[in-house]
C-alpha positions in Angstrom: -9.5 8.0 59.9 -11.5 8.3 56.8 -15.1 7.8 55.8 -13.8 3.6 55.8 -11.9 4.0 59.1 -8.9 3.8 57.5 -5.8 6.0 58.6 -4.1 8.0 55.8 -1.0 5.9 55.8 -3.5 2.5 54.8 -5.1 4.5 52.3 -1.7 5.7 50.6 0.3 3.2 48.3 3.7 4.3 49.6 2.9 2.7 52.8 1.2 -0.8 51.6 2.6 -3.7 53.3 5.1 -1.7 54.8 6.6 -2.1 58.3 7.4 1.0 60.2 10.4 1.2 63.1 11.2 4.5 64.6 14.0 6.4 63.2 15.2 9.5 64.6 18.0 11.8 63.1 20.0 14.9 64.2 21.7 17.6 62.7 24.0 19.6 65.6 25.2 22.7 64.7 28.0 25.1 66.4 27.1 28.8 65.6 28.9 31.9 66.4 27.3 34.7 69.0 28.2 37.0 66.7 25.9 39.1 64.7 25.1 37.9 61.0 27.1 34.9 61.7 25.4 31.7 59.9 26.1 28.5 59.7 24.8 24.7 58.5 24.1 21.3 58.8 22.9 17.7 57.6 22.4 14.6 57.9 21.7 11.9 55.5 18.8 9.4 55.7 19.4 5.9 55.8 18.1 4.0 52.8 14.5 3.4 53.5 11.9 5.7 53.4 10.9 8.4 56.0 7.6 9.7 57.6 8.8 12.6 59.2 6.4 13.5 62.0 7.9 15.7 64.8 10.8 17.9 64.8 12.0 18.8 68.1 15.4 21.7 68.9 17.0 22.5 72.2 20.5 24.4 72.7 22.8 25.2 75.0 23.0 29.2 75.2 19.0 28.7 76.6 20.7 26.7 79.6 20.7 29.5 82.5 24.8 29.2 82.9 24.7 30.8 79.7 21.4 33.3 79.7 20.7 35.8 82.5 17.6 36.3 80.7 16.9 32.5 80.7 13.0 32.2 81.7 10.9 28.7 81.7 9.2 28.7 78.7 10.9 31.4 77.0 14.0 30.8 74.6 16.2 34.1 74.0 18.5 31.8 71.7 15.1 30.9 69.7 14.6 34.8 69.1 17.4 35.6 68.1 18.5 33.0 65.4 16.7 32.5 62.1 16.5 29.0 60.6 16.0 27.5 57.3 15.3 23.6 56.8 14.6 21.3 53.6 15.8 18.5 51.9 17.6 18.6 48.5 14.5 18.8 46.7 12.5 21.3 48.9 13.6 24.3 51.0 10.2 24.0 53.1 10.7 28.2 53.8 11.3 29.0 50.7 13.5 31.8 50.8 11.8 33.2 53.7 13.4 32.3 57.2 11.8 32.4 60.5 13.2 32.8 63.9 13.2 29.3 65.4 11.0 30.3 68.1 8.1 30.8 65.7 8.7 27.5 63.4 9.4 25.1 66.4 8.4 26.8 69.3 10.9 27.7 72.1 13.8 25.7 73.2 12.8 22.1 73.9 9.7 23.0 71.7 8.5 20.9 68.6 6.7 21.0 65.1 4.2 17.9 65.0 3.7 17.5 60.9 -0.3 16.0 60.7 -0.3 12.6 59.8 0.4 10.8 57.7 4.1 13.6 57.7 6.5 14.5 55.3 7.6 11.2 52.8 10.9 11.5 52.5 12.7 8.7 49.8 15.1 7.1 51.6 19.0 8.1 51.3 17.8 11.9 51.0 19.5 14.7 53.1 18.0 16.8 55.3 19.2 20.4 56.1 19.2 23.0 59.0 20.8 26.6 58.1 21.2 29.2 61.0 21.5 32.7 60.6 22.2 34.6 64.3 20.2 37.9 64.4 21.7 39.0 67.5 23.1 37.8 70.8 20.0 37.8 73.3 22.0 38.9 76.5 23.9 42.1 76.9 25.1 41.3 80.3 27.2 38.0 78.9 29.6 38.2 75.9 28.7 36.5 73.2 29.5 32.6 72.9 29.5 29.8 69.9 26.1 28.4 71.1 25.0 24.4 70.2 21.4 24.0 68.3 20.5 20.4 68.5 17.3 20.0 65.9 15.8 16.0 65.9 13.7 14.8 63.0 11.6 12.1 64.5 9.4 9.5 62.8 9.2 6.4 61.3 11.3 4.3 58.3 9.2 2.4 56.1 10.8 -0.8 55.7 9.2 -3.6 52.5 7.9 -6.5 53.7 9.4 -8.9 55.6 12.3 -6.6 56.5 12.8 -5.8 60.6 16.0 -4.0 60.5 16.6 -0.5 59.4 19.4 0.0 56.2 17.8 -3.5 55.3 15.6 -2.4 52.2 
């Protein structure tokens, strides 16, 4: 809230008048246990506009079937995969990746974006690139792992409009 006790998004223009429903997207992506092995993904937003404001990732070679070294709380997949995410527009690393770990936290972390989030014009694509450093477990060979990352937030929808692909 502001000195008015307003919230960022009243204050904003892009958000006048506008009515928000959740919208959630994911990009799944198969990568290789291999070393130096990378791979991609995206997802296109529907037409409205997008208030990014959490981005949650969980995968499958954390599960402890897959992982002696499997710990609560601790995510050998996360430490051992770098990521890069943007938009067509923004690569919001730059150049520089970081291991996922240390952008979203370990598996079944999250990145909360302060309010109001990222505005994102609707029909943009999002991206998620993956880079494996290394496999984390020597006792297990090394196996094409699943890295589900969630983008959740809100559309912006104009006036009048209830139903999301609507504006």
């Amino acid at each position: 809230m502001d000195q008015f006790g307003q919230t960022p998004e009243a204050a904003d223009p892009r958000f006048a008048g506008k009515v928000e429903v959740p919208a959630i997207y994911v990009i799944s992506i198969l990568l290789s246990g291999l070393e130096g092995k990378s791979q991609g993904g995206k997802v296109t937003l529907r037409p409205e506009d997008f208030l990014l404001r959490r981005i949650t990732w969980a995968c499958t070679g954390d599960s402890p079937i897959y992982s002696s070294a499997a710990l609560p709380g601790y995510s050998p997949q996360g430490r051992s995969v770098e990521v890069l995410w943007g938009d067509e527009f923004t690569q919001f690393l730059g150049d520089q990746p970081a291991l996922i770990s240390g952008l979203f936290g370990d598996s079944n972390g999250f990145l909360d974006i302060e309010r109001p989030g990222i505005f994102f014009e609707g029909s943009q694509t999002l991206n998620v690139k993956l880079n494996r450093l290394s496999w984390p477990d020597l006792t297990v060979p090394p196996a094409e792992t699943r890295f589900d990352f969630v983008f959740h937030g809100v559309g912006l929808l104009p006036p009048g409009k209830h139903v999301s692909g609507s504006a």
